[in-house]
N, CA, C and O atoms as CSV, one atom per row, in Angstrom:
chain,resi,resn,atom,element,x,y,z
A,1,UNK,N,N,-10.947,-1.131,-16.540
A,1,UNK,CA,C,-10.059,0.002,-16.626
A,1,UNK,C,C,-10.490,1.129,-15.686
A,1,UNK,O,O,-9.753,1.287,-14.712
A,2,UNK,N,N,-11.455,1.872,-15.787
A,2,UNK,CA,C,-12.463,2.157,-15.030
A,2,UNK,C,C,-12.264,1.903,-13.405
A,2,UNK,O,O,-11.948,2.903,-12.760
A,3,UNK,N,N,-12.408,0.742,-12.734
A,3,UNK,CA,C,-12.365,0.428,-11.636
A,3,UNK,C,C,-10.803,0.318,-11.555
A,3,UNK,O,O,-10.318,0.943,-10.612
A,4,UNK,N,N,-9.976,-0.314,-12.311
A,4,UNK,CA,C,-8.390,0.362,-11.362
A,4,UNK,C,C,-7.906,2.153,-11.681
A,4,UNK,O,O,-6.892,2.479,-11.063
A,5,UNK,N,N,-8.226,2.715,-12.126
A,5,UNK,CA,C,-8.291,4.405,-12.066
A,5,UNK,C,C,-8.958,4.748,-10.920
A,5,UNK,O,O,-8.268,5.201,-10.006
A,6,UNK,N,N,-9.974,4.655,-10.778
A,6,UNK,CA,C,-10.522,4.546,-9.235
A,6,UNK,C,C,-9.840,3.946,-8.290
A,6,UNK,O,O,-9.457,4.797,-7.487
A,7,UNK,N,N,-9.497,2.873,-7.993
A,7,UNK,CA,C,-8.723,2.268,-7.117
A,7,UNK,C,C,-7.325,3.103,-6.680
A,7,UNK,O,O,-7.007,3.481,-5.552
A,8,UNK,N,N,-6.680,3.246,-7.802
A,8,UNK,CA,C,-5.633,4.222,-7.890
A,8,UNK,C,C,-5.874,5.415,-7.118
A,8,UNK,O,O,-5.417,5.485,-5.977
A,9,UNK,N,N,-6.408,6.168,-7.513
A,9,UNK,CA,C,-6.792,7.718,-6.712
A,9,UNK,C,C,-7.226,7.648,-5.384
A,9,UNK,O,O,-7.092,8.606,-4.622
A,10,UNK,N,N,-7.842,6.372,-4.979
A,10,UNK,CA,C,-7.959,5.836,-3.741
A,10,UNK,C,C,-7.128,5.345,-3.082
A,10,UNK,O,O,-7.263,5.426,-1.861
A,11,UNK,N,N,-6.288,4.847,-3.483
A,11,UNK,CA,C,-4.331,4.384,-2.619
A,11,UNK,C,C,-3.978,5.424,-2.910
A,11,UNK,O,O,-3.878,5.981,-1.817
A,12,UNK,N,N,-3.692,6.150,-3.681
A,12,UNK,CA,C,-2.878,7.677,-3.724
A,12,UNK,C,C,-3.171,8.258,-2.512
A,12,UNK,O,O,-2.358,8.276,-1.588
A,13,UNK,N,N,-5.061,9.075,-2.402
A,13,UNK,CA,C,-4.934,9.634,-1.782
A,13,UNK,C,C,-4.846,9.194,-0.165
A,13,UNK,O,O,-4.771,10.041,0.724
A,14,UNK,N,N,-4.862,8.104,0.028
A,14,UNK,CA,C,-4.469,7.409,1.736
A,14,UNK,C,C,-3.177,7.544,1.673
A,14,UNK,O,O,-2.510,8.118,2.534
A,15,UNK,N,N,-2.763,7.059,0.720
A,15,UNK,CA,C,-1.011,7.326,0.859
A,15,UNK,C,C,-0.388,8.839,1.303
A,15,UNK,O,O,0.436,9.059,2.192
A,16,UNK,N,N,-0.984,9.717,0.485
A,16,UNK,CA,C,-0.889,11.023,0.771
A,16,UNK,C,C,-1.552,11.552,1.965
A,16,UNK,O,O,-1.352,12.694,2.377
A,17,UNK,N,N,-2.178,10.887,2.402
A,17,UNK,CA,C,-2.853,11.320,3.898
A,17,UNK,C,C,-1.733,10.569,4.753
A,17,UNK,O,O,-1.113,11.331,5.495
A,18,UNK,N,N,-1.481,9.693,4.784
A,18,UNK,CA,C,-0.496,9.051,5.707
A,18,UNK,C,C,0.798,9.970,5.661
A,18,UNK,O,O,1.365,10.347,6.687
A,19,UNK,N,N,1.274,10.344,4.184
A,19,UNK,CA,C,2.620,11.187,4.346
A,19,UNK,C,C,2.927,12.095,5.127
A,19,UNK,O,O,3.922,12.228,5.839
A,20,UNK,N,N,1.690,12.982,4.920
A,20,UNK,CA,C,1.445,14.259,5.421
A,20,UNK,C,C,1.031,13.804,7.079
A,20,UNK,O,O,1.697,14.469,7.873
A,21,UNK,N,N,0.346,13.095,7.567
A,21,UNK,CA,C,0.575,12.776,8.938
A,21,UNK,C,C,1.619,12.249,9.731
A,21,UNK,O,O,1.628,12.299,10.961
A,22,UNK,N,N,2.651,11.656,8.907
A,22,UNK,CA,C,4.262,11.510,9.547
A,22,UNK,C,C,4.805,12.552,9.460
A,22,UNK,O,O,5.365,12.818,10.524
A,23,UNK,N,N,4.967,13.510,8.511
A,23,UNK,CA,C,5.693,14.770,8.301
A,23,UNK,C,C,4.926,16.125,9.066
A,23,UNK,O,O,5.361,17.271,8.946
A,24,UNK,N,N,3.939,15.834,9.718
A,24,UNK,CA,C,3.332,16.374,10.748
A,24,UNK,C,C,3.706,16.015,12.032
A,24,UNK,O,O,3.432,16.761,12.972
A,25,UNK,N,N,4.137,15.251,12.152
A,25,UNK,CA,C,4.854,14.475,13.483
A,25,UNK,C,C,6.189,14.759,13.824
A,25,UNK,O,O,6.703,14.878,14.936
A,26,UNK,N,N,6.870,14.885,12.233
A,26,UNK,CA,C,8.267,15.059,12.146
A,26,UNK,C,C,8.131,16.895,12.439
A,26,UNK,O,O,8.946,17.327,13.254
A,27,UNK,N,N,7.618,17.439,12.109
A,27,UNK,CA,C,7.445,19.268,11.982
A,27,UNK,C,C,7.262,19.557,13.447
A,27,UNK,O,O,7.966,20.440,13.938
A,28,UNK,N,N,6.570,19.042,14.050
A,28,UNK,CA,C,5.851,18.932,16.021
A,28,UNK,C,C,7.051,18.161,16.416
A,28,UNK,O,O,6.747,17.442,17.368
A,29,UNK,N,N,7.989,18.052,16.159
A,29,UNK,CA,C,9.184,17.770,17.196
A,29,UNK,C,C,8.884,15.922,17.724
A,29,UNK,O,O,9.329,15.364,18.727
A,30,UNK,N,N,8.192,15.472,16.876
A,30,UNK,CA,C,8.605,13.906,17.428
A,30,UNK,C,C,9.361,13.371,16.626
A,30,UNK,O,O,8.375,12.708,16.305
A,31,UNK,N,N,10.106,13.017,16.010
A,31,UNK,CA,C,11.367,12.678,15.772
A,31,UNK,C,C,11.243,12.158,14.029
A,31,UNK,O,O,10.222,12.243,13.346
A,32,UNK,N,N,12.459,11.668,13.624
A,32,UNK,CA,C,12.090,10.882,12.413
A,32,UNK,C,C,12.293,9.864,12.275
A,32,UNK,O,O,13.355,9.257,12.138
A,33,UNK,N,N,10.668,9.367,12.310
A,33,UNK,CA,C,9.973,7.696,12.398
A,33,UNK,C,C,8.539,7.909,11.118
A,33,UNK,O,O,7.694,8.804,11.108
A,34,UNK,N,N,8.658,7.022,10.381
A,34,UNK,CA,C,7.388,6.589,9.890
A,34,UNK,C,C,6.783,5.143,9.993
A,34,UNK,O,O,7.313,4.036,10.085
A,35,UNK,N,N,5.201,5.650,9.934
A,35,UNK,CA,C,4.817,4.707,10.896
A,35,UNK,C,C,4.670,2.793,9.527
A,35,UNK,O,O,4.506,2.439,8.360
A,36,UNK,N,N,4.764,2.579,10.115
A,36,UNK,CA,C,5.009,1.255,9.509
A,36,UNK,C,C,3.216,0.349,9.085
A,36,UNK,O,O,2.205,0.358,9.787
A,37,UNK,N,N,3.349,-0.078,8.217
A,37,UNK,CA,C,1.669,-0.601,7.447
A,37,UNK,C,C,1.485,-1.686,8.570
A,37,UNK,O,O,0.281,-1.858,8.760
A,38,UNK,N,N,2.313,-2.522,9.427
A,38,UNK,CA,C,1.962,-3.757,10.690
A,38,UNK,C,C,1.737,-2.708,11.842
A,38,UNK,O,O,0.766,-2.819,12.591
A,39,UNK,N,N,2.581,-1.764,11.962
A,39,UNK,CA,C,1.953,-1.084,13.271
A,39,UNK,C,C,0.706,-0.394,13.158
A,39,UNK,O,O,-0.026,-0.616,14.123
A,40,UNK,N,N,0.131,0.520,12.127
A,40,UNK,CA,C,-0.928,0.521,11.836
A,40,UNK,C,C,-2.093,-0.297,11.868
A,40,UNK,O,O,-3.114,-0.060,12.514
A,41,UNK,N,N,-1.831,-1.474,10.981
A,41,UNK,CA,C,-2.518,-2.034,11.449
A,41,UNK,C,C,-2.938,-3.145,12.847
A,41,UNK,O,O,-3.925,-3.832,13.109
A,42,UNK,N,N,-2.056,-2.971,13.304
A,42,UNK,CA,C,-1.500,-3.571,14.916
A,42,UNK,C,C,-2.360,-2.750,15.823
A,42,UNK,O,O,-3.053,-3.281,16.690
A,43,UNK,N,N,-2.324,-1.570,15.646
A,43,UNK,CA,C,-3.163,-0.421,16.080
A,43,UNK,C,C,-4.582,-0.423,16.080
A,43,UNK,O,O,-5.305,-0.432,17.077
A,44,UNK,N,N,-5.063,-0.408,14.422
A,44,UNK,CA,C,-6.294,0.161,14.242
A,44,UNK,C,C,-7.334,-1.516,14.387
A,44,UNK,O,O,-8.533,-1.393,14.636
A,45,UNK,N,N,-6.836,-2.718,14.236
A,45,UNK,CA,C,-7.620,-3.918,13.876
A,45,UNK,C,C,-6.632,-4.859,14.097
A,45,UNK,O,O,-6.076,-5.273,13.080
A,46,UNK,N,N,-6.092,-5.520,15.668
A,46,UNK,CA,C,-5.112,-6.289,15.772
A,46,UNK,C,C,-5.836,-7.292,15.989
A,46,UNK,O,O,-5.016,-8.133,16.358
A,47,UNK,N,N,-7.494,-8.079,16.015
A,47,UNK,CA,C,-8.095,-9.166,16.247
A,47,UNK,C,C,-7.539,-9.418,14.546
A,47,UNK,O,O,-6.756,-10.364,14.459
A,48,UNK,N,N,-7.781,-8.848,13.491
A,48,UNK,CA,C,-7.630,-8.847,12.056
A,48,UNK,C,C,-6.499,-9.063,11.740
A,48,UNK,O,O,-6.281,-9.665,10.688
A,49,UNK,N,N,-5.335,-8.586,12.653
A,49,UNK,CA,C,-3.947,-9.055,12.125
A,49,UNK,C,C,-3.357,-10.189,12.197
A,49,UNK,O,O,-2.462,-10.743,11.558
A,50,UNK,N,N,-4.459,-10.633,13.707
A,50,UNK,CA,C,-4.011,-11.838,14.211
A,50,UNK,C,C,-4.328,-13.027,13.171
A,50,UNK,O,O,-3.614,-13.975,12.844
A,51,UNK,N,N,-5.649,-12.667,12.751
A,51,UNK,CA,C,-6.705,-13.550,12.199
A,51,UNK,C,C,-5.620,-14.055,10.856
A,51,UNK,O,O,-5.296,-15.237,10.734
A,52,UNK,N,N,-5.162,-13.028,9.951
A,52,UNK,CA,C,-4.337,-12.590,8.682
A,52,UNK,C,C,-3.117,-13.850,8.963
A,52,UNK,O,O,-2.762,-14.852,8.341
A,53,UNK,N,N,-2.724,-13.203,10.218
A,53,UNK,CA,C,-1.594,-14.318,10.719
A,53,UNK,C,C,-1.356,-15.757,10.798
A,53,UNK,O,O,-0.401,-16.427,10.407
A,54,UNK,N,N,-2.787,-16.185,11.584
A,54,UNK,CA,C,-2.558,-17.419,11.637
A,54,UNK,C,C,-3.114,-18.092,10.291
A,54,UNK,O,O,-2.578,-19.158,9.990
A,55,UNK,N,N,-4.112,-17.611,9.449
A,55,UNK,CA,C,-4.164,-17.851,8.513
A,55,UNK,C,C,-3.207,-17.932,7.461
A,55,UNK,O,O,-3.474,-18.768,6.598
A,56,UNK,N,N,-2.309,-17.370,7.335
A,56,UNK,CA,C,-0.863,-17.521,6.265
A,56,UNK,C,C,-0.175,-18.582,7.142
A,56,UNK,O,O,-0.030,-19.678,6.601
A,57,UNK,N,N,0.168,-18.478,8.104
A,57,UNK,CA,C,0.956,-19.596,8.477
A,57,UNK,C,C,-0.027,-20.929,8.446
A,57,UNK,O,O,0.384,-22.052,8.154
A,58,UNK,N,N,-1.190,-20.661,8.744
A,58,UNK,CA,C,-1.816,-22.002,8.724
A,58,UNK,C,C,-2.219,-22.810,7.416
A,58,UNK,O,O,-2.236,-24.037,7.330
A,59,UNK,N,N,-2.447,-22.166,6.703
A,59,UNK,CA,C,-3.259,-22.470,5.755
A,59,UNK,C,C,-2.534,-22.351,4.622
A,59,UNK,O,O,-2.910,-23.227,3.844
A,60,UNK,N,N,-1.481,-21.541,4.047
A,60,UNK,CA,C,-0.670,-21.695,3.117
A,60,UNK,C,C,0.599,-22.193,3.654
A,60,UNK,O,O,0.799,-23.407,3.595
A,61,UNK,N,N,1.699,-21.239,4.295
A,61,UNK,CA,C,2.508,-21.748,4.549
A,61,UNK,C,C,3.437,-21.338,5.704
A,61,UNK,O,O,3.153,-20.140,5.740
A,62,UNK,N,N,4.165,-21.476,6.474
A,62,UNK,CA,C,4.561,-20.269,7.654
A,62,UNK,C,C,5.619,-19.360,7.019
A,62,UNK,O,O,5.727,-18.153,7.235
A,63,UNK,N,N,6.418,-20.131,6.171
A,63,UNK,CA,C,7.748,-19.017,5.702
A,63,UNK,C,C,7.111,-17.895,4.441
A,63,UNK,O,O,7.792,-17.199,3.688
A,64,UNK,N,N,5.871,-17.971,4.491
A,64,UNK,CA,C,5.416,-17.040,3.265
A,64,UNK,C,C,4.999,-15.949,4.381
A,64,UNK,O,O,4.589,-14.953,3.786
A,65,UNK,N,N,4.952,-15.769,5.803
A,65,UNK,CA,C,4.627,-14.797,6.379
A,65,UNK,C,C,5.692,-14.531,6.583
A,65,UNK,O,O,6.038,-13.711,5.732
A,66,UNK,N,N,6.854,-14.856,7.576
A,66,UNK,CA,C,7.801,-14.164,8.331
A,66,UNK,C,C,8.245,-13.067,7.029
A,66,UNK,O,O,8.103,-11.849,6.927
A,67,UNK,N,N,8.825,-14.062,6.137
A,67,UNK,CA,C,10.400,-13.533,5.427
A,67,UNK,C,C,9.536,-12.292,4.429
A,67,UNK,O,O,9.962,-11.146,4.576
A,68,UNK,N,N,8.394,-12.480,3.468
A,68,UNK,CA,C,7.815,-12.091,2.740
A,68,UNK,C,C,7.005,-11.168,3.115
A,68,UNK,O,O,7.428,-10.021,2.973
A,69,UNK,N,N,5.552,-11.348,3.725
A,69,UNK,CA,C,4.476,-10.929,4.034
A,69,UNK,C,C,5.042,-9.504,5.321
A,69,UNK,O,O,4.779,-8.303,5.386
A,70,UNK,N,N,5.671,-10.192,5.945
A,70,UNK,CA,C,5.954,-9.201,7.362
A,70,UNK,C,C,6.809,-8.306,6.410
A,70,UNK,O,O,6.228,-7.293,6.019
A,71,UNK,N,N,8.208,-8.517,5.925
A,71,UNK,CA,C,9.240,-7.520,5.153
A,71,UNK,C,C,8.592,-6.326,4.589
A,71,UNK,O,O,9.067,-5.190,4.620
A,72,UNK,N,N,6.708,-6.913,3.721
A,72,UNK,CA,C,6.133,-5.778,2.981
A,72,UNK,C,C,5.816,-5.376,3.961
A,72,UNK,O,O,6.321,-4.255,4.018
A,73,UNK,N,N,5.130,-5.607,5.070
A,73,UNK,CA,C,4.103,-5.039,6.142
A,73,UNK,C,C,5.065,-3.706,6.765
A,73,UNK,O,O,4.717,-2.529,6.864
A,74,UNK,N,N,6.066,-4.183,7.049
A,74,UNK,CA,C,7.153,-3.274,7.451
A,74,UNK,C,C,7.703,-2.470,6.872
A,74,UNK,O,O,8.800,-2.145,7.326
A,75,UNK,N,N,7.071,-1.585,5.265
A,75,UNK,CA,C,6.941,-0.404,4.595
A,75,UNK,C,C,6.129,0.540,5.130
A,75,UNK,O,O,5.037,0.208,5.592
A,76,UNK,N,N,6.498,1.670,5.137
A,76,UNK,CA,C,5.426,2.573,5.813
A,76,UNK,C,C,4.692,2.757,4.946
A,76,UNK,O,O,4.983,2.638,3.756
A,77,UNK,N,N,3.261,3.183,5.536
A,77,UNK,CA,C,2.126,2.884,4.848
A,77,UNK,C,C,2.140,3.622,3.969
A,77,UNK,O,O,1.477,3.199,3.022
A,78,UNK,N,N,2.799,5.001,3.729
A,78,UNK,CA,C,2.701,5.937,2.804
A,78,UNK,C,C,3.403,4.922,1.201
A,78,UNK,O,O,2.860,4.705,0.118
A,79,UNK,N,N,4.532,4.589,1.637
A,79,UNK,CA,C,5.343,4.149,0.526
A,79,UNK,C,C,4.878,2.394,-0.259
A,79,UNK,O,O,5.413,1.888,-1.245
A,80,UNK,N,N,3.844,1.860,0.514
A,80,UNK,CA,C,3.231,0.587,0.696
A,80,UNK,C,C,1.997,0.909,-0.857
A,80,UNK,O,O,1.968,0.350,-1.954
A,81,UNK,N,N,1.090,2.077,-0.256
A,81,UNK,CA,C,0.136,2.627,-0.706
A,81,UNK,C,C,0.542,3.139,-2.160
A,81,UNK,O,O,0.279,2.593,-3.232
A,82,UNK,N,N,1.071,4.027,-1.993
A,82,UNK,CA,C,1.919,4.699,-2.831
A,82,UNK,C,C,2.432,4.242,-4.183
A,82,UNK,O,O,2.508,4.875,-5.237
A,83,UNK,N,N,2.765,3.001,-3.903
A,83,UNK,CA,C,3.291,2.142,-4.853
A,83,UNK,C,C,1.796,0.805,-5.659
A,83,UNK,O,O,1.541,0.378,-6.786
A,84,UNK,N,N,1.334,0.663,-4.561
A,84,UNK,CA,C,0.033,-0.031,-5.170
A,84,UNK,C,C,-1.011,0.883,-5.853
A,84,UNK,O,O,-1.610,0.475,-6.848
A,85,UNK,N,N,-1.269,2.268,-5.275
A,85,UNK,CA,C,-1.596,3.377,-6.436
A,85,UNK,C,C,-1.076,3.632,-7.543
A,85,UNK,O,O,-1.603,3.976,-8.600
A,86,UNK,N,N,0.215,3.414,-7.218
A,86,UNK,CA,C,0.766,3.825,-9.094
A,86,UNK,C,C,0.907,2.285,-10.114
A,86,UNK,O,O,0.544,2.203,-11.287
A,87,UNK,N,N,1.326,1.533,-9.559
A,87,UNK,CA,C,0.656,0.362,-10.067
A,87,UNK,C,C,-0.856,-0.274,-10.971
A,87,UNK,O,O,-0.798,-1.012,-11.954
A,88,UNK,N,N,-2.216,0.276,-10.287
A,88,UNK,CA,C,-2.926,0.576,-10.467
A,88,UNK,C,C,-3.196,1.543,-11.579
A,88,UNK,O,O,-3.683,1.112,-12.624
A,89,UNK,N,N,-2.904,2.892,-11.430
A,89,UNK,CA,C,-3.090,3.564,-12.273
A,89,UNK,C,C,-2.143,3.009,-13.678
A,89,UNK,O,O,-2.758,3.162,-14.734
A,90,UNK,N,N,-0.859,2.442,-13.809
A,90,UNK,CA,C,-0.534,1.901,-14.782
A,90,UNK,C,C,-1.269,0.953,-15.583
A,90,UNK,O,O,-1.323,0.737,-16.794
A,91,UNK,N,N,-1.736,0.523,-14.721
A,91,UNK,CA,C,-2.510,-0.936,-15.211
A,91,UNK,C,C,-4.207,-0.233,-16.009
A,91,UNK,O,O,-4.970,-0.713,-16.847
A,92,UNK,N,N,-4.215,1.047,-15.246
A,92,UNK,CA,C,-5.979,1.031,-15.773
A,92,UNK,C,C,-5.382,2.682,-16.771
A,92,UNK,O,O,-6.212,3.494,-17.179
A,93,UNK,N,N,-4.193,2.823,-16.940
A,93,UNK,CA,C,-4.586,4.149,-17.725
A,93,UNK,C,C,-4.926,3.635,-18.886
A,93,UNK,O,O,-4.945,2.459,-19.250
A,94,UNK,N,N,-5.344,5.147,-19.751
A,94,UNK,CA,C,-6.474,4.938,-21.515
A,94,UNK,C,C,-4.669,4.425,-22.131
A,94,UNK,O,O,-3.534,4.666,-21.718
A,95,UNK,N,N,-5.171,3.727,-23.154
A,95,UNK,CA,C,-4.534,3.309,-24.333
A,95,UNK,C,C,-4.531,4.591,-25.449
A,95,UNK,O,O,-5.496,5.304,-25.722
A,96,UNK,N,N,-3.089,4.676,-26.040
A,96,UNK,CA,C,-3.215,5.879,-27.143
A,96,UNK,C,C,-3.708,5.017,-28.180
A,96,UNK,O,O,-3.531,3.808,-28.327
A,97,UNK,N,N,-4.381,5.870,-28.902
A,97,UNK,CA,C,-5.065,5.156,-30.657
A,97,UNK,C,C,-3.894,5.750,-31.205
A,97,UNK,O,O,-3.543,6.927,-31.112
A,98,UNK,N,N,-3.179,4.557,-31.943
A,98,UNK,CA,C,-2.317,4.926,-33.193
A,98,UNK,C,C,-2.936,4.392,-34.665
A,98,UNK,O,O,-3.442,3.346,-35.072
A,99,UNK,N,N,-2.628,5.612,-35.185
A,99,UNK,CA,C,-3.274,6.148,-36.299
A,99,UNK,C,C,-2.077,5.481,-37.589
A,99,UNK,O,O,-1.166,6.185,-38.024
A,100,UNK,N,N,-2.335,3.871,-38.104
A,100,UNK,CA,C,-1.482,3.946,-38.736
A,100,UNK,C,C,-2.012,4.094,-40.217
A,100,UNK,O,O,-2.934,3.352,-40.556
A,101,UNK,N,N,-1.344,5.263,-41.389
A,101,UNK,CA,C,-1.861,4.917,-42.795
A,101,UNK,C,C,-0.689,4.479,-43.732
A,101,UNK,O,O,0.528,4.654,-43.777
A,102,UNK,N,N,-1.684,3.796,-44.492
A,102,UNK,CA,C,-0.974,2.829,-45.533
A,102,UNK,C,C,-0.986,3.755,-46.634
A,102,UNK,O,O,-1.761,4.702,-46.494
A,103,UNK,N,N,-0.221,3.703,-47.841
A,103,UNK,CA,C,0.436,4.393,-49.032
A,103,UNK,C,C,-0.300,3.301,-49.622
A,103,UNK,O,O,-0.277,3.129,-50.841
């Protein structure tokens, strides 16, 4: 429980760093584009994307990359993140104690 609450606040706050760096882009006059979780990572580690790549097509299956794998990749990272943070935090928030008494 513990470790996805953590996890959570950790995709939140990348997510929220990513927002705020498109809407910094959008405010400075470059247009409205957000940047996409494949171009990112296309960017920051494309030996790794490649690697990711041929591995799904190779090794499991090829139509589990195009149609599936790429469709998510092609969320911007804010809304990618965003959603696996709150996920997370669903999964690891406290449980209420219900207090039931018997008559």
């Amino acid at each position: 429980m513990v470790l996805f609450r953590f996890m959570a606040w950790v995709l939140l706050l990348i997510a929220m760093i990513a927002l705020v760096a498109d809407l910094t882009r959008l405010v400075n006059g470059g247009g409205f584009a957000f940047t996409s979780s494949y171009a990112y990572w296309k960017s920051a580690a494309p030996q790794s994307l490649a690697a990711t790549t041929t591995f799904v097509q190779r090794m499991l299956h090829p139509a589990l990359w195009d149609p599936i794998a790429l469709r998510v990749l092609l969320l911007p990272i804010w809304l990618l993140f965003g959603g696996l943070g709150l996920a997370m935090a669903v999964l690891g928030r406290r449980k209420r104690r219900v207090n039931i008494y018997a008559n």
